[in-house]
C-alpha positions in Angstrom: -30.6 -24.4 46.7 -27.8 -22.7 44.4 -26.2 -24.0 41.1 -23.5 -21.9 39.4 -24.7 -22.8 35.4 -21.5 -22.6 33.4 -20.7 -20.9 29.5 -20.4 -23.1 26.3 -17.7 -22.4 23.1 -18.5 -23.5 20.2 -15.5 -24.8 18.0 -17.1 -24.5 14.5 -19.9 -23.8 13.7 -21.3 -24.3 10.1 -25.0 -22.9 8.4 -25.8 -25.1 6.3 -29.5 -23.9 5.2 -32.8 -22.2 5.9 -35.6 -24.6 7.2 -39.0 -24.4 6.3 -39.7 -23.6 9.8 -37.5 -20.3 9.7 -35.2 -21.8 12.0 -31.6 -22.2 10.5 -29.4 -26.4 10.0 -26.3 -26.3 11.8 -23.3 -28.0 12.6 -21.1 -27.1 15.4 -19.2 -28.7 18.4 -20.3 -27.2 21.6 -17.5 -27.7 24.5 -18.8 -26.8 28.3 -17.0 -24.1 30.2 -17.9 -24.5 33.6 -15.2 -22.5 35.3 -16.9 -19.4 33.9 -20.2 -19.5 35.5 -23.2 -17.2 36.8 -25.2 -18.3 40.2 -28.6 -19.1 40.8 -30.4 -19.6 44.3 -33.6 -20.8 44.5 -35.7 -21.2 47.3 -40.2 -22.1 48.2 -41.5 -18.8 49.4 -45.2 -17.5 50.1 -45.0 -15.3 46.8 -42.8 -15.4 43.3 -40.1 -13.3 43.4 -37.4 -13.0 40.8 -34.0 -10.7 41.8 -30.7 -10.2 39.3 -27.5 -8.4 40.1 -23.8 -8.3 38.3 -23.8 -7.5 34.7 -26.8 -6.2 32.6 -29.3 -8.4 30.9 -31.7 -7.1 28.5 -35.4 -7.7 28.1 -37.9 -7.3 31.4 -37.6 -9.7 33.8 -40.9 -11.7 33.1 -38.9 -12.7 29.6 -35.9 -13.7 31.6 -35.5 -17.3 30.7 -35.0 -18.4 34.6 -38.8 -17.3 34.8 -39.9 -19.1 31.5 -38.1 -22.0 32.8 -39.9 -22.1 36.2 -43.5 -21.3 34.7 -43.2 -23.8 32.1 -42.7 -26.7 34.9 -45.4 -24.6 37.2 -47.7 -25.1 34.1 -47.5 -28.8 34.3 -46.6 -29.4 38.0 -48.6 -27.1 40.0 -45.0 -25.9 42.0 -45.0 -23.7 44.4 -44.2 -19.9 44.4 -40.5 -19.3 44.6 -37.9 -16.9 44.5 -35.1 -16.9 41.9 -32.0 -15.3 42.5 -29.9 -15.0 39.5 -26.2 -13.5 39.5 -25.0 -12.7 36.0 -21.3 -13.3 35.7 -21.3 -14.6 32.0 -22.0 -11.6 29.4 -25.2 -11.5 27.7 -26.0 -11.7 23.9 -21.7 -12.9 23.7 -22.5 -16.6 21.9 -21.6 -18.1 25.4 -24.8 -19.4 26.2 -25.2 -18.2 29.4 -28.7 -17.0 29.0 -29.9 -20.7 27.8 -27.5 -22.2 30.6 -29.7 -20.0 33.2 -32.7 -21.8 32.2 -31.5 -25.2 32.0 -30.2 -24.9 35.4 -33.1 -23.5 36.2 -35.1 -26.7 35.0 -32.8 -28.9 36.9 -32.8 -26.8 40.2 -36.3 -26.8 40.6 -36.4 -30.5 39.9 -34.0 -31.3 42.9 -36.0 -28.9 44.8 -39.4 -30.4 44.4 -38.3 -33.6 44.0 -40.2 -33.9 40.4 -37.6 -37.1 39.3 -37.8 -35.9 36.2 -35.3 -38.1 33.8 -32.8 -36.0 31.9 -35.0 -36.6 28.9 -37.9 -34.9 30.2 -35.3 -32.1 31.4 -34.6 -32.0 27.8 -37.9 -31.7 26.3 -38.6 -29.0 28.6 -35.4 -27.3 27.4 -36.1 -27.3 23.8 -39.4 -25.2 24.5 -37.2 -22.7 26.2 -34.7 -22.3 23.4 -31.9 -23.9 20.3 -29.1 -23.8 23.0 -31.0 -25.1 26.0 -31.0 -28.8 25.5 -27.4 -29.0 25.4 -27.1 -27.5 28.7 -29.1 -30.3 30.5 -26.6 -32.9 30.4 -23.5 -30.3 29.6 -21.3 -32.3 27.8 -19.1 -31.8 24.8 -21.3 -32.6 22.2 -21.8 -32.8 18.4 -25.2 -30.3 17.7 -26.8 -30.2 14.5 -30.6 -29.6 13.1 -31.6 -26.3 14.4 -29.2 -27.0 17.6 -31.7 -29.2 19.5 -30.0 -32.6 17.7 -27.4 -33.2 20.5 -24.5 -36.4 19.9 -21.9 -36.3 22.6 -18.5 -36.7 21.1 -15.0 -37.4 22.8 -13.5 -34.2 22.7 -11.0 -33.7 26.2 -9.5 -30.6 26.1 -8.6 -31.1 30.2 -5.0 -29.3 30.9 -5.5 -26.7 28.0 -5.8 -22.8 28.7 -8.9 -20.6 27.9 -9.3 -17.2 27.5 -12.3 -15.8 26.1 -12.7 -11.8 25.3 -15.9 -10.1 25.1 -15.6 -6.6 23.3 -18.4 -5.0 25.1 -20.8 -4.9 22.5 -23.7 -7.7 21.2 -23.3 -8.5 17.8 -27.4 -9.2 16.5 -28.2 -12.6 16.1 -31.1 -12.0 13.5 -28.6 -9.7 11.3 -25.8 -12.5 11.7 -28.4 -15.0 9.8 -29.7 -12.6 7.3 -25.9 -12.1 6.5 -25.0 -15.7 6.2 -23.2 -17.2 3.9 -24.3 -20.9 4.0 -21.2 -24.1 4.1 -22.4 -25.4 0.8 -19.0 -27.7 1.0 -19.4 -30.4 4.0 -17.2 -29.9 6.9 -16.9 -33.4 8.7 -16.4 -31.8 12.5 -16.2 -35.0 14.3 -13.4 -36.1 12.4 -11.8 -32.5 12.5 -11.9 -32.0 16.2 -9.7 -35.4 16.7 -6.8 -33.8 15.1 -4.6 -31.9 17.5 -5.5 -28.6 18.8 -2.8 -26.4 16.7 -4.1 -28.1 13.7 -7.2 -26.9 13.9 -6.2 -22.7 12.8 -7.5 -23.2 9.3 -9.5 -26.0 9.1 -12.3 -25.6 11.9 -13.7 -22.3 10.9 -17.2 -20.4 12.2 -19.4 -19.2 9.6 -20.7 -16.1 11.2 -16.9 -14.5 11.7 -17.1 -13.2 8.2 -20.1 -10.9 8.7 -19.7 -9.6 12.6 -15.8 -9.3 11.5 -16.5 -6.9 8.3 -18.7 -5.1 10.8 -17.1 -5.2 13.9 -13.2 -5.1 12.9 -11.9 -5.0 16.4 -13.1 -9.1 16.6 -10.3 -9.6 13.8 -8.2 -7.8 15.4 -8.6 -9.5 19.0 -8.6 -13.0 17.3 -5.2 -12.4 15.2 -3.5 -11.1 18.2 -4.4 -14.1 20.6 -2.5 -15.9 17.7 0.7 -13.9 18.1 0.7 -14.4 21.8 0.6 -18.1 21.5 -3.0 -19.1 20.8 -3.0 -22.8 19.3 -6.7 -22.0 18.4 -8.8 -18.6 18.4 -12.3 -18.3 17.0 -15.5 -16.1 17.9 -18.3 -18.7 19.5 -21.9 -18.4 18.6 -22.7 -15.9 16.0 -20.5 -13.3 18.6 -19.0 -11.1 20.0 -17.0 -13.3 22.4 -13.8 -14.4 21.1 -11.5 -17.1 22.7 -8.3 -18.7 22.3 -7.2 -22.3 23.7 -3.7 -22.3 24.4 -0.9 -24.7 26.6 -0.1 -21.9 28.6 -2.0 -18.9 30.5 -1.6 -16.7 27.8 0.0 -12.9 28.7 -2.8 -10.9 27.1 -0.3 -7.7 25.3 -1.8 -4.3 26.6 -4.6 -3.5 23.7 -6.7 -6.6 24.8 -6.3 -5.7 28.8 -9.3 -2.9 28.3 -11.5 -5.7 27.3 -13.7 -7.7 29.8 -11.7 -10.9 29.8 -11.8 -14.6 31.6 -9.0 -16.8 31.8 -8.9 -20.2 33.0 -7.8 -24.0 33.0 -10.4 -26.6 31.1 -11.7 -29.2 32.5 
């Protein structure tokens, strides 16, 4: 069986404290990408196997979260060996979520496979072992996310007929840094509400918290966000705590020549 598990923005995305836990509160709207998408095939075979091709992924492959996804339903479930053919499309460590997407596909792959019937809030549960974004990519809808990114509220958001195009620099910017840098949203920004307005309103009111720090240390993301404005951008922001950066427009935007060295994906939302 194949599934092609999609990317995620996030439009906003506010720290709002440290937990007692260690994790991070946050506030953010996470909208589904699914025309930007990696592949995985899975099939029953006489021993595990796990393959990846396309772009690089770090880590060794028994921490790839396709594999934590499968032995984490093996655990309970007694499956069967497998293999697990993952093609990476989607950069790694880019705030896209492609990583987490993997292993919620994952989770729902192997449950069409076998035939486990697991409800979409077991799939979920499941998920949040694997990691913060994970959840969110079981039912993969626009959604409102708060506590440490496992509380998931879908919201109304439709941005069908708009543009994306989303820039990744090349580079990761580091997660754990990214927090230890934070500066945390002290004043309450009411994201629900703010995402109702129209698109161009948005420039200077829906703001992510993390483009401060990876901006002061990574100026090219500046750089690539103000210029997606001058070519017609109605909103630009980094997702995740970076490096992606993407712009929703009316129109396929004409990217000027300093952004065309950068890997870039451009497509209609849906």
């Amino acid at each position: 069986m194949i599934c092609f598990p999609g990317a995620k923005i996030n439009i906003g995305l506010s720290v709002l404290n440290k937990r007692c836990d260690g994790y991070h509160n946050i506030q953010s709207i996470f909208y589904p990408v699914t025309g930007y998408f990696d592949c995985i095939e899975i099939n029953e075979t006489d021993s595990f196997e796990f393959t990846k091709s396309g772009l690089p992924i770090s880590g060794n492959d028994r921490e790839n979260l396709c594999n934590k996804a499968y032995e984490i339903l093996k655990k309970d479930l007694l499956l069967p060996d497998v293999s697990i053919r993952l093609l990476k499309r989607i950069p790694s460590g880019a705030g896209l979520g492609g990583g987490s997407s993997n292993a919620s596909s994952t989770l729902k792959l192997l449950n069409d496979l076998f035939g486990l019937n697991l409800s979409n809030i077991a799939l979920t549960s499941y998920a949040s072992h694997l990691g913060s974004d994970c959840p969110f990519f079981i039912l993969n809808q626009p959604a409102y996310i708060t506590g440490r990114g496992d509380i998931i509220e879908p919201v109304g958001l439709d941005l069908k007929g708009y543009y994306l195009t989303i820039i990744n620099p090349g580079f990761s910017v580091s997660t754990r840094q990214a927090y230890e840098n934070i500066s945390f949203s002290y004043k309450k920004v009411d994201l629900k509400s703010l995402i109702q307005l129209p698109v161009d309103k948005w420039k200077d009111l829906i703001i992510n918290d993390f483009e401060k720090f990876a901006f002061a240390n990574h100026p090219e993301l500046s750089v690539i966000k103000h210029t997606f404005y001058y070519s017609g951008a109605l909103y630009s922001s980094m997702t995740g705590s970076g490096s992606s950066v993407y712009a929703i427009s009316d129109h396929l935007l004409k990217l000027p020549q300093p952004l065309e060295k950068y890997n870039f994906w451009q497509g209609k939302l849906n």
